[in-house]
N, C-alpha and C positions, 0 to 999 in steps of 0.2 A: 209377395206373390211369386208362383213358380212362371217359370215359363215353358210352355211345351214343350215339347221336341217330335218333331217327328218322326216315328219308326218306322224303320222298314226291318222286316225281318228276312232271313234266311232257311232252306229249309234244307233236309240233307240231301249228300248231293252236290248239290250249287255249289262252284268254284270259286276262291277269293284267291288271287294270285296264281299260285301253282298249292294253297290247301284246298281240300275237297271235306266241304262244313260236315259234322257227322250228328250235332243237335243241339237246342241252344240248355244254355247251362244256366242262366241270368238276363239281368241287365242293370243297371246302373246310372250314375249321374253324366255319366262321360261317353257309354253305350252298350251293346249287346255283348253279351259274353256265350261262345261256341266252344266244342268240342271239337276240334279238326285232324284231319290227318295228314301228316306230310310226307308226300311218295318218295320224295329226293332221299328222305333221311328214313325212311319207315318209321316214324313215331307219331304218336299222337300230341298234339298238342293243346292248348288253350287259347282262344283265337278272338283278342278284345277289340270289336270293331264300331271305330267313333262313330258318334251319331254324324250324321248330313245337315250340318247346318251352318251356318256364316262363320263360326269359331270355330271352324276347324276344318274347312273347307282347303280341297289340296292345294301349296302353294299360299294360302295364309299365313300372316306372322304369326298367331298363336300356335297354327299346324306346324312351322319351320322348328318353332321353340319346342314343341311338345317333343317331334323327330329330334331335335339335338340331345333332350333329356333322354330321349327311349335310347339311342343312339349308345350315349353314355353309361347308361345300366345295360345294358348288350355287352358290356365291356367286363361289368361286376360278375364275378364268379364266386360264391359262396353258399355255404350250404343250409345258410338260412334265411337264405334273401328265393325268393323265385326268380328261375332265369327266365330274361328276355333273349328269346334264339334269335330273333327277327324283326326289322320295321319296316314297313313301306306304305304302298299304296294300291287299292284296288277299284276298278270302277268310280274313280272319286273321291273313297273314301283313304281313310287312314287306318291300319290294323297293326297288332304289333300280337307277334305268336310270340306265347310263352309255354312256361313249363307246366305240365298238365300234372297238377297235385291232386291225387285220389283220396280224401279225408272231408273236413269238415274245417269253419271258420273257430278259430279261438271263440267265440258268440257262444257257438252251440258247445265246445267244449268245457263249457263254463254252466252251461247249462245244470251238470252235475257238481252234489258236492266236492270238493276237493280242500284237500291239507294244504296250509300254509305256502310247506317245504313242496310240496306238487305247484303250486302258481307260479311258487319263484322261479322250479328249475325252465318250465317255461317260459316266464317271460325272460329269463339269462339267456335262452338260444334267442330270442328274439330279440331281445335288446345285443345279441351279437352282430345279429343281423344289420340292425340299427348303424350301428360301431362302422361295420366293413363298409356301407354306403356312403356315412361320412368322410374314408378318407378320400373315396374319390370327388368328392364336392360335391355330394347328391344331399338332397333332404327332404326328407317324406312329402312332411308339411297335413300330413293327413293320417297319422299314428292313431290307429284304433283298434277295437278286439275285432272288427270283420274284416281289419286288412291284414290281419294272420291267419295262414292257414297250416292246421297240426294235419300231415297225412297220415293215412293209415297207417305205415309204418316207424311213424312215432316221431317224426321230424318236423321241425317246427320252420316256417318261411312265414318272413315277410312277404307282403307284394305291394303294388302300385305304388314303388319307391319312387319319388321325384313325378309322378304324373298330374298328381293335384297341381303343380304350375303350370297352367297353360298360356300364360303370359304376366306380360307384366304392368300392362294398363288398366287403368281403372275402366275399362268402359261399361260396367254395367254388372249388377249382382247375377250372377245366374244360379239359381237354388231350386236344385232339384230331388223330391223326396222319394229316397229310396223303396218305401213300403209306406202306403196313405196311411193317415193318421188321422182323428179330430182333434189330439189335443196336441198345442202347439209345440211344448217344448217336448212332447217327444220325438215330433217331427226335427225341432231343431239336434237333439241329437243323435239324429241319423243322416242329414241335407248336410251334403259339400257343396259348398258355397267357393267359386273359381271368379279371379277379378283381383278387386283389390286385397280383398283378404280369400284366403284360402284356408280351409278345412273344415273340418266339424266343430260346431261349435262346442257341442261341452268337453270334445278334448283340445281344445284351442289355447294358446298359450295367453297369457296376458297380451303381451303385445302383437301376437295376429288381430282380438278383438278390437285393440286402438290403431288397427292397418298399418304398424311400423314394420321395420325390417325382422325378418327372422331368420334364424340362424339355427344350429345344432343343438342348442339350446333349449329352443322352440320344440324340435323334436322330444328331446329328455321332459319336458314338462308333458305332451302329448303321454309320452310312454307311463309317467308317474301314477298320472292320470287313473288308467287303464288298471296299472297296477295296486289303484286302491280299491278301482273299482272294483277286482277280482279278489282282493284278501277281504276286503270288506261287507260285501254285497253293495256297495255305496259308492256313487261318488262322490269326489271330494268338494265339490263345490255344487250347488242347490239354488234354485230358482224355478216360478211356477210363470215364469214370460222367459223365452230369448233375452228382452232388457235387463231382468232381475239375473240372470245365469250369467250375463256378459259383465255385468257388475259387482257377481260375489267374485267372479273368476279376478275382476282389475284389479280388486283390492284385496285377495288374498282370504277370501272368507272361506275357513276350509269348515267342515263341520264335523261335532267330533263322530268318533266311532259308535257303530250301533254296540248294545254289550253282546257277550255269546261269544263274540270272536278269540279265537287262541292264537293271536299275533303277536308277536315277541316286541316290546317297546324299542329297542335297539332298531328295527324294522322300519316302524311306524316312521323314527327320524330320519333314517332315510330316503324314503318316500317325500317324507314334509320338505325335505330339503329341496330335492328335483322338484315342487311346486311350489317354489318360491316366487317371487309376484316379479321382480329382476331377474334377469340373466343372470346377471354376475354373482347372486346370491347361491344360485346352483351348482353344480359340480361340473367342473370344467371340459368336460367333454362323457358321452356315453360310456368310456371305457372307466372314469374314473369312478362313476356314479356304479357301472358292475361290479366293479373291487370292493365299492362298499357294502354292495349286496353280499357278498362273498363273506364278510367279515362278519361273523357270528361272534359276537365276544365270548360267549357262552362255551362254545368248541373250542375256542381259542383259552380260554383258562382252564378248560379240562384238558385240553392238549398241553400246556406247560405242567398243571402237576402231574400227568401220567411221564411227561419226560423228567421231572426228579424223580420218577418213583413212590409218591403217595398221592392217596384217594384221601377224602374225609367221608368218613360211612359209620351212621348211626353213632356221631357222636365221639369216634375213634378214629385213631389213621390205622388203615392198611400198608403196611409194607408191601412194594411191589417189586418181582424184579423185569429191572428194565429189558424191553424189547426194543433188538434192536431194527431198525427199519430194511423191510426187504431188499434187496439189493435188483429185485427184479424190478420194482417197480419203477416206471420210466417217469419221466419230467417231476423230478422233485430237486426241491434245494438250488432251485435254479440262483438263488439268487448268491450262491456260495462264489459264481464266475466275477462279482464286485468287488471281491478280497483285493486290499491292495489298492483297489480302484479310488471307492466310495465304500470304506466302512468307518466303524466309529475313530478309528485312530485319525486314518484322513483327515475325517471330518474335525477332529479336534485340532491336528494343525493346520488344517486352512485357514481354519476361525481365528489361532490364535495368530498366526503369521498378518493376517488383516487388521486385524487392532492391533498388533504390538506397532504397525505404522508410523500411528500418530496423527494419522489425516482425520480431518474435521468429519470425513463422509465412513469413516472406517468402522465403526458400530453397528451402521444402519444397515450398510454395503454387506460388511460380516453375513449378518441373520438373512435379509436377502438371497445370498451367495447361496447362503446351504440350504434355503426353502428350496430353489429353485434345484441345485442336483439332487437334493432327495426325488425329487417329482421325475427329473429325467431317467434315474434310475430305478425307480420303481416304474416307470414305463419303460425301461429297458427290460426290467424282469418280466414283466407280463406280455411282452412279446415275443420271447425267449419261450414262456412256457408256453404258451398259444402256439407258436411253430413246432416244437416239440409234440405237441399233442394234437395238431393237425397230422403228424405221420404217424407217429408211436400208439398212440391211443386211437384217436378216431378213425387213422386212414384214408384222410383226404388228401392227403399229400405227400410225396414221391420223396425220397430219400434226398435225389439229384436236390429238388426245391429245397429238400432243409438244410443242404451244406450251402446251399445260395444264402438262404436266409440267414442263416448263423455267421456265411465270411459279412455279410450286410453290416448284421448287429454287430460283429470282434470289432469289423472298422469303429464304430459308430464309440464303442468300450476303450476304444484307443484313442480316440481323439479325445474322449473326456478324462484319460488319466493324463493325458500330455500334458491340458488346460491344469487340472489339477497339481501337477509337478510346478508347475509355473505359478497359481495362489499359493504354493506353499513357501514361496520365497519372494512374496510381496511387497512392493517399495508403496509409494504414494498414488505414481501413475498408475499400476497397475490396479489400487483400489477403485480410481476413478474408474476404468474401462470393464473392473470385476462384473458386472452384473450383465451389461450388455455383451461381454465375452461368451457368458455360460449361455445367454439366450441364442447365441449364434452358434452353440452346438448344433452341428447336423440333424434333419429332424429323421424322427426313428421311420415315417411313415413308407419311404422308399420300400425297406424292405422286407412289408407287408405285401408289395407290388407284383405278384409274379408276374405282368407281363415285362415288367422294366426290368425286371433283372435278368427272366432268360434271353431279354434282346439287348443287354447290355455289354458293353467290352469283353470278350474272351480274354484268358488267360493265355499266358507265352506257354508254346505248346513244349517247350525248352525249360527244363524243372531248373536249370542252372538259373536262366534268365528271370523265373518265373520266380524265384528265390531273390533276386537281386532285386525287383521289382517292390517287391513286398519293404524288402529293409529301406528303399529310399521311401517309399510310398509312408514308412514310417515317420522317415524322415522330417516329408512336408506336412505330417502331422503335426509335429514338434512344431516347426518354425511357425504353421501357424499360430500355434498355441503361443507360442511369444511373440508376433505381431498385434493379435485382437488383444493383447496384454500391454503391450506400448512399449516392449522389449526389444526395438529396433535393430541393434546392433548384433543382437546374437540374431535374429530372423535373418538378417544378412547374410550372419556366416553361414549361417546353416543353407538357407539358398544360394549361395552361389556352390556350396560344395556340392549341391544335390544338382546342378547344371552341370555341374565338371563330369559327376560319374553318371548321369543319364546321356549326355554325349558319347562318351567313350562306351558304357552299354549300347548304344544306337539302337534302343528300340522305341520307338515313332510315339506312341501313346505315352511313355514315361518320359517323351521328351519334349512334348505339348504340356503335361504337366509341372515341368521343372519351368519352363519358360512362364506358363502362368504364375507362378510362385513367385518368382524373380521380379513379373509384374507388379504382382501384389508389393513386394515390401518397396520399391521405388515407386509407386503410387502414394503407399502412407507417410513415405520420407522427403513428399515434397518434388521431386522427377520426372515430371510430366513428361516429358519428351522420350527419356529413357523408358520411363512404364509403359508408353506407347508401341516402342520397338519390342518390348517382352509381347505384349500381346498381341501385338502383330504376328510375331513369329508362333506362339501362342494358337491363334486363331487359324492359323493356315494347317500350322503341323496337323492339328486336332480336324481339322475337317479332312484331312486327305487318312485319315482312318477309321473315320464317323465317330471320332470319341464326341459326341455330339455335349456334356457337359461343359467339357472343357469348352468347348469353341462357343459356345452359348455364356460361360462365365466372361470369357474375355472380347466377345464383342459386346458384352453389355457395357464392362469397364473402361472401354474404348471410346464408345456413347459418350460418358462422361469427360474420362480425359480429353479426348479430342476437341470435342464440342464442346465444351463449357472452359475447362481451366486453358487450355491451349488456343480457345472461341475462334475454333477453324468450324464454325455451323453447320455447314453444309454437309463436312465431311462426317462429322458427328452424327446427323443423322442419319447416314448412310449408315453407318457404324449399330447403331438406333438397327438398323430396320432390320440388318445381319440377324441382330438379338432376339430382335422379336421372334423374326422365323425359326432361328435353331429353340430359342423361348417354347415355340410352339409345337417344337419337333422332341426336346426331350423326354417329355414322361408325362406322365396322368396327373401330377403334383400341381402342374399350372405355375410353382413358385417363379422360375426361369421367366415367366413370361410375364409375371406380377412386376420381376425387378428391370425387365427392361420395358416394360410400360411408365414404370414411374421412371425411369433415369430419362426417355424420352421426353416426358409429362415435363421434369426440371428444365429441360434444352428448350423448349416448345416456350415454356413461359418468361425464358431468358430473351430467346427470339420476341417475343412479346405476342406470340400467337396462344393465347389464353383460349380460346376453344379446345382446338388442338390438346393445351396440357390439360383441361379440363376434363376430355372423353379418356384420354388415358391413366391420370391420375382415379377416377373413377371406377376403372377394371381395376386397374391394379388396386386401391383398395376395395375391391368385392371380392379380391381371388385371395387376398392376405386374411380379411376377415372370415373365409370359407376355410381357410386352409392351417392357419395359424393358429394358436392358442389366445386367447382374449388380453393376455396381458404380452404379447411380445413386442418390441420397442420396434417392429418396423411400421403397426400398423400406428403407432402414431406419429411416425415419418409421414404416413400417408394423409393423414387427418392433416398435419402441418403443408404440407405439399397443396391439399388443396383450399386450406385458409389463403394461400399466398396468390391462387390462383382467381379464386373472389375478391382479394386486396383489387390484384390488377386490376382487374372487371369494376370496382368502384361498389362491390357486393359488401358493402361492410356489415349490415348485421350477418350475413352466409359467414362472412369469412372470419367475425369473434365465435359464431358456435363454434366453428372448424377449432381454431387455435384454442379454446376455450378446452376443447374435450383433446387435442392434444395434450394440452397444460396437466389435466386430471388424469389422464394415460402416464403420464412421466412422473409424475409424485408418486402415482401408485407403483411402479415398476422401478423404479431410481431413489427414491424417496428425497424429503422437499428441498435437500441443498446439493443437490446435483447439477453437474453443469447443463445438463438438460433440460433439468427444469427451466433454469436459465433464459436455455436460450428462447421455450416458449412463453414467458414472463415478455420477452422481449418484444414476440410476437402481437403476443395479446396487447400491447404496447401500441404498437401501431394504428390499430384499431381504435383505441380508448384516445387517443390523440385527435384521431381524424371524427371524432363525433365528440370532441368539445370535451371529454373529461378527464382534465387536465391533470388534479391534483390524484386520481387512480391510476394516469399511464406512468406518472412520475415514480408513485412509490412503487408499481412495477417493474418500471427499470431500476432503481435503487438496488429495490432487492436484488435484480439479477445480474447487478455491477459487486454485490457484494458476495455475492454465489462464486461467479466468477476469479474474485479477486482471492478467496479463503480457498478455494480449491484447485485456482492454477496457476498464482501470482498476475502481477500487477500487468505483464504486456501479452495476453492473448489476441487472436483475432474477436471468437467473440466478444469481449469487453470492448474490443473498439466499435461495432455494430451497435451493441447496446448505449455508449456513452455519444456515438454520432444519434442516435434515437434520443437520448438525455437532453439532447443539445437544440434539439429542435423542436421537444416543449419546455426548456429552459425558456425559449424566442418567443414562442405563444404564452408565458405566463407573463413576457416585458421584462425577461434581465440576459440580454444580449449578451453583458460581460460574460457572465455565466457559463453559458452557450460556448462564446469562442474559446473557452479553457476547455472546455469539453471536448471539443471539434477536433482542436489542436494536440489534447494527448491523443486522442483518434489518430489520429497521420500520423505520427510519432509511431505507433504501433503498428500501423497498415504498412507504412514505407520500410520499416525494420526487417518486418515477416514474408511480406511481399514484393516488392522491391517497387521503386518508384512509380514505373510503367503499369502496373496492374490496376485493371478497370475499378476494381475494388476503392484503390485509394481518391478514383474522383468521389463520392461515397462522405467520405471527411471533407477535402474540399468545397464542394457544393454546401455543405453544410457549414461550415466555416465563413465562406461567403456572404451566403444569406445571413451570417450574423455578421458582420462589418457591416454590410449592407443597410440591416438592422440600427446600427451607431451610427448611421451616416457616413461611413466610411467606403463609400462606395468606389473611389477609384483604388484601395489596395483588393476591394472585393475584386473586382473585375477583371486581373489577370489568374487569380485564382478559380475564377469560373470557367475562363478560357482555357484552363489545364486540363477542369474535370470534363468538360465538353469533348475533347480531345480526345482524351483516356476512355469516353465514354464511345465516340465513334473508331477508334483503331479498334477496341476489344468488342464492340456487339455491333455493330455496323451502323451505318445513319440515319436507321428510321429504329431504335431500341425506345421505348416507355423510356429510359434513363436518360438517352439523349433528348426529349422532350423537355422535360424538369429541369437540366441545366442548360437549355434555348432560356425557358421562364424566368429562372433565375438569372441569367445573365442579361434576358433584354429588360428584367424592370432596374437594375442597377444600372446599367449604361443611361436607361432614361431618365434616372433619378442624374446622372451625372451630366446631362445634356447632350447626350450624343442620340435625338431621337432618330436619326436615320438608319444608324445602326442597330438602335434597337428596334427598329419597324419591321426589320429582314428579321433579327431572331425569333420574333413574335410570333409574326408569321407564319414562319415555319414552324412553332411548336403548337400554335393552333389547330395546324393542320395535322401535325401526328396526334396530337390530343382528340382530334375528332376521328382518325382513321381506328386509332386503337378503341373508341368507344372509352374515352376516358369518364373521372366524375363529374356532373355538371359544375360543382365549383371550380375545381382546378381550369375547364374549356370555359368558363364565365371570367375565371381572373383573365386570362393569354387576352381572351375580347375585349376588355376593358382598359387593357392596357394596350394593345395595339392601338386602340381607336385612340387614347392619350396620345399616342407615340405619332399616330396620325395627326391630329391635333397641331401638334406641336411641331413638324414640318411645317403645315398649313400655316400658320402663323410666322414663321420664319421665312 
């Protein structure tokens, strides 16, 4: 059932803020829709003012959320999105003036017959539209033909981009029918439904009907949607109930096409594709799914034979002679700027520089490599031509904006030939780091950004200086392209000589940059204390010019160093909080503020404050999964980040999904004998241990001792993580020996890499212990636990989850040894952090059981 609402209407005249209403125009599920006038600016507007009721009430969470969305598209400028001029509040209510579009709803446009090639070029500006909201993190969620509108003058807007979220709680359907209906599902395909699931149902993606998460995706299926509906007269999915529609939709039941229709099969598939019953079956973002719009085979093989010069007609060739292409016409051949870069030759020495290796991962890695820069380069090209034809053709944009745009993209061109230069001279390490290197290409979306780039760093107003800038600037291209390569030594040279001549230049931005640099390669080389001084120095230069990336890169990696490898806590997350703010101060991207969420998220769960990393580990993957591409290897950084942080918590089914869909992120993106995969093997490991299935965690860490061992030799740190994990369900399956051979190449490797002192190496010992322990050998356990205990309070302080587990382990060997007095104090105390941290009833059931032994056992003596 619907639920009312009640209306108040408007009449003209009447004031809402400083617009004066001029008549109402609609209404809707969310409220009235006016024609307004606003004096400030002399224009007319469109003036959508909420209904009055609990959801949306000023000052409500769903109001707060609604305003941060409206807020957000006030930002978006595009010329086929509708602009939001305005949000606020009037008498109560909540209105947000927009752009007053004089035409007609895509609905009634449609009304008339129309060709193929006529739907498409509409829905192409409108699925532009679609595209430009995605990069700022908006998503419809409510894609249909009445939320376009074509004006009179031939232009095509989306609207009510991002407003169908009005929150994000479930509390309750609200379904309101836009024009009465008797019969159900027509009404169901006209009611937005706000709450747990949001949109129209019969443009609703699979997974809004099952209320999972949705994404860009979700849009693209909405838009396919629409788009069959309009070539076809049909939609693609049929049901005579709401239950029967929400059920062809789950499971992909498309129906075929009515006959009569003149749609090109080519067409059809793509279409089918964008309603694919997965996400990930679909095309990878809006922009990819228009390219395939775009690709007519058809013109495309009549375009190659007119470029050799024959037709085939009636049975004969024509002889043609060639024309050659106007020279006036603008943006074409865009993609001739990759020469060099990424063309076939490239591509053929990358490949073969990668297998001629010999690493076990070099085949897999190869084909990888070059999936992934085709995709960056063909999204290089199509924003190259997009910007060009935003000034040259269409006129939306400023000469000034397209040299921004284009220095944007040269950088974005140069950092991918550096990477490039560097696969083409391939050792073993750099196969390993090959694929998450090219995923850490800069992403192209910046600059798309006009507000981020005309508020971005100025140019040295000095062409001498401004020339010098460029060539080092090229510089730290290079060195990085041989760091995310594992090319250490030359990253070196190359940063420290880009420090010598950004000094002696003295100019302030390029010498925030050179210091970052510096940070970077003694961060990857093992220098914590050194990398901390670059980024310090780093971090101040860049704020006293507002080079506001810079200073946001290196208090994020400060976060880290500090706070974790250096386990100065406190100071780390001060360092933490720096990131967050300049995070939040950089740009529209959000990335900035994704990666010092999660480096926060890491410190918080070291500290053993598992909320804390939980709320941030959480943004940070919603702003990765918003912003990123589906397969990029940070969002299952994030997915593993928060398995680790359910481990804590004692969440053990949460935290196998977690690790479970990392594990499936990294095979797909690394493929399955990567050390990454590895390390989540490892993971899932932990898991499979702690709920009793022993003989699954085992040949999980097998494998990922054997990952390990084929692709980075015998003394890694992972391998020793994984074989301290081997070792202690070697103990739970009853072969102790086993274990302590395990344990003990562990320290072997930890003390090697690490050096004695590092928190890490208690880690092996504890685990070592407990297997003596295990044999009965309890007094060599015992000073061996006293080391990790140690190692465990100098490096995380003395209330850490780690120091807990070696209290336990320590007071049941001393009690097995007779010393219960001593162990009555360890007990004690890990009881007590066991209960503060919210640990698992088993682990805070063993500490009770054996305290009260230990107790016991005084009492008797």
């Amino acid at each position: 059932m619907s639920i009312p609402i009640p209306v108040a209407t408007f009449e003209r005249g009447d004031v809402l803020g400083h617009y004066v209403v001029l008549e109402r125009l609609g209404a809707g599920a969310m409220g009235m829709v006016y024609a307004a006038y606003d004096p400030r600016l002399d224009r007319k507007v469109a003036l959508k003012l909420l209904h009055a009721h609990g959801a949306f009430e000023e000052g409500s969470r769903r109001a707060q959320r609604l305003m941060r969305e409206a807020q957000a598209l006030a930002q978006l400028s595009h010329p086929n999105v509708v602009a939001v001029h305005d949000v606020g509040t009037a008498q109560g209510r909540m209105f947000l003036a927009m752009e007053y579009v004089q035409g007609g709803t895509l609905t009634a446009w449609l009304d008339q017959p129309r060709s193929w090639p006529q739907v498409l070029e509409v829905f192409m500006a409108a699925g532009r539209g679609l595209a430009a909201a995605h990069t700022k993190g908006l998503i419809h969620r409510d894609f249909k033909p009445e939320n376009v509108m074509i004006g009179d003058d031939g232009r095509v807007r989306v609207m009510d981009f991002g407003l169908a979220r009005v929150g994000d709680d479930a509390s309750g359907e609200l379904a309101i029918p836009l024009r009465s209906s008797s019969q159900e599902l027509r009404v169901a395909t006209q009611l937005t439904r706000t709450g747990a699931v949001l949109g129209t149902p019969a443009y609703m993606a699979p997974e809004q009907h099952l209320g999972q998460l949705v994404d860009t995706r979700s849009d693209q299926f909405s838009y396919c949607v629409a788009l069959h509906e309009a070539l076809y007269g049909v939609r693609p999915f049929a049901g005579e109930t709401l239950a029967m529609l929400g059920m062809a939709i789950t499971r992909g039941l498309v129906v075929d096409p009515p006959p009569g229709r003149a749609v090109p099969q080519w067409l059809r598939k793509v279409v089918l594709r964008g309603l694919s019953r997965s996400p990930s079956d679909r095309y990878r973002d809006m922009d990819e799914l228009l390219r395939a719009l775009q690709h007519d085979p058809r013109r495309h093989r009549l375009t190659a034979l007119v470029g050799a010069g024959v037709l085939v007609a009636g049975g004969g060739l024509w002889l043609l002679r060639p024309t050659p292409e106007p020279a006036a016409v603008p943006c074409r051949n865009v993609e001739q700027h990759l020469g060099g870069t990424w063309d076939e030759e490239r591509a053929a020495r990358v490949d073969a520089a990668l297998r001629a290796t010999g690493s076990p991962l070099a085949e897999d890695t190869a084909e990888r490599v070059a999936a992934r820069l085709r995709r960056y380069a063909a999204d290089w090209v199509t924003m190259r031509t997009e910007s060009c034809e935003a000034t040259r053709i269409r006129g939306e944009q400023s000469e000034a904006m397209l040299d921004l745009r284009n220095a944007c993209l040269d950088d974005r061109l140069h950092r991918m030939r550096d990477l490039v230069e560097v696969l083409e001279r391939a050792d073993a390490e750099v196969v390993e780091r090959a694929v998450g290197a090219v995923a850490e290409l800069p992403s192209l979306e910046p600059c798309a950004d006009v507000v981020a780039l005309r508020s971005g760093l100025a140019p040295p107003d000095d062409p001498a200086v401004a020339s010098e800038v460029s060539r080092l600037r090229g510089s730290i291209g290079r060195a990085r392209a041989q760091l995310v390569s594992g090319r250490y030594e030359s990253a070196r040279a190359l940063a420290t000589t880009v420090l010598d001549e950004a000094q002696a230049l003295g100019y302030a931005p390029m010498l925030a940059e050179a210091h970052a640099l510096v940070g970077e390669v003694l961060a990857e080389t093992s220098e914590p204390e050194a990398a901390a001084e670059a980024f310090t120095h780093a971090y101040f230069s860049a704020l006293q010019v507002r080079h506001d990336e810079v200073a946001a890169q290196a208090a994020a990696s400060l976060t880290s160093l500090v706070g974790y490898e250096l386990a100065r806590h406190e100071e780390g997350t001060r360092w933490g909080e720096h990131a967050l703010a300049m995070g939040l101060r950089v740009g529209k991207d959000r990335l900035p503020e994704a990666d010092a969420r999660h480096r926060l998220g890491v410190l918080a769960v070291a500290l053993g404050d598992t909320e804390t990393s939980r709320l941030h580990h959480e943004r940070s993957f919603a702003l990765r999964s918003t912003l990123l591409p589906p397969d990029h290897p940070d969002l299952a950084s994030s997915l593993n980040a928060l398995g680790s942080v359910h481990l804590r918590r004692g969440e053990y089914d949460q935290a196998l999904q977690r690790y479970r869909a990392a594990l499936e992120l990294r095979e797909q993106v690394f493929g399955p004998h990567h050390p990454e995969v590895a390390g989540s093997l490892n993971n899932v490991s932990l898991i499979l241990r702690r709920q009793g299935e022993l003989a699954d965690a085992r040949q999980a860490l097998e494998r990922a001792i054997s990952i390990y061992d084929a692709a980075l030799g015998p003394d890694h740190i992972p391998t020793a993580q994984s074989l301290d994990n081997l070792g202690r369900v070697l103990r739970k399956t009853g072969d102790p020996t086993a274990a302590e051979a395990s344990h003990r190449r562990a320290i072997r490797i930890r003390e090697r890499m690490l050096g004695p002192e590092h928190p890490d190496v208690g880690d092996s010992l504890l685990g070592l212990g407990e297997a003596l322990s295990d044999r009965g050998l309890h007094a060599e356990a015992e000073p061996l636990l006293i080391r990790a205990l140690g190692l465990y309070e100098r490096g995380f302080g003395p209330n850490h989850p780690a120091v807990a587990d070696a209290l336990l382990a320590l007071g049941a060997a001393r009690l097995a040894h007779g010393d219960a007095v001593h162990a009555e104090a360890d007990l004690e105390r890990a009881r007590a952090l066991l209960a503060d941290r919210g640990a698992a009833t088993d682990e805070l059931a063993e500490a009770t059981r054996l305290l009260e032994r230990a107790r016991a056992a005084i009492a008797r003596d």
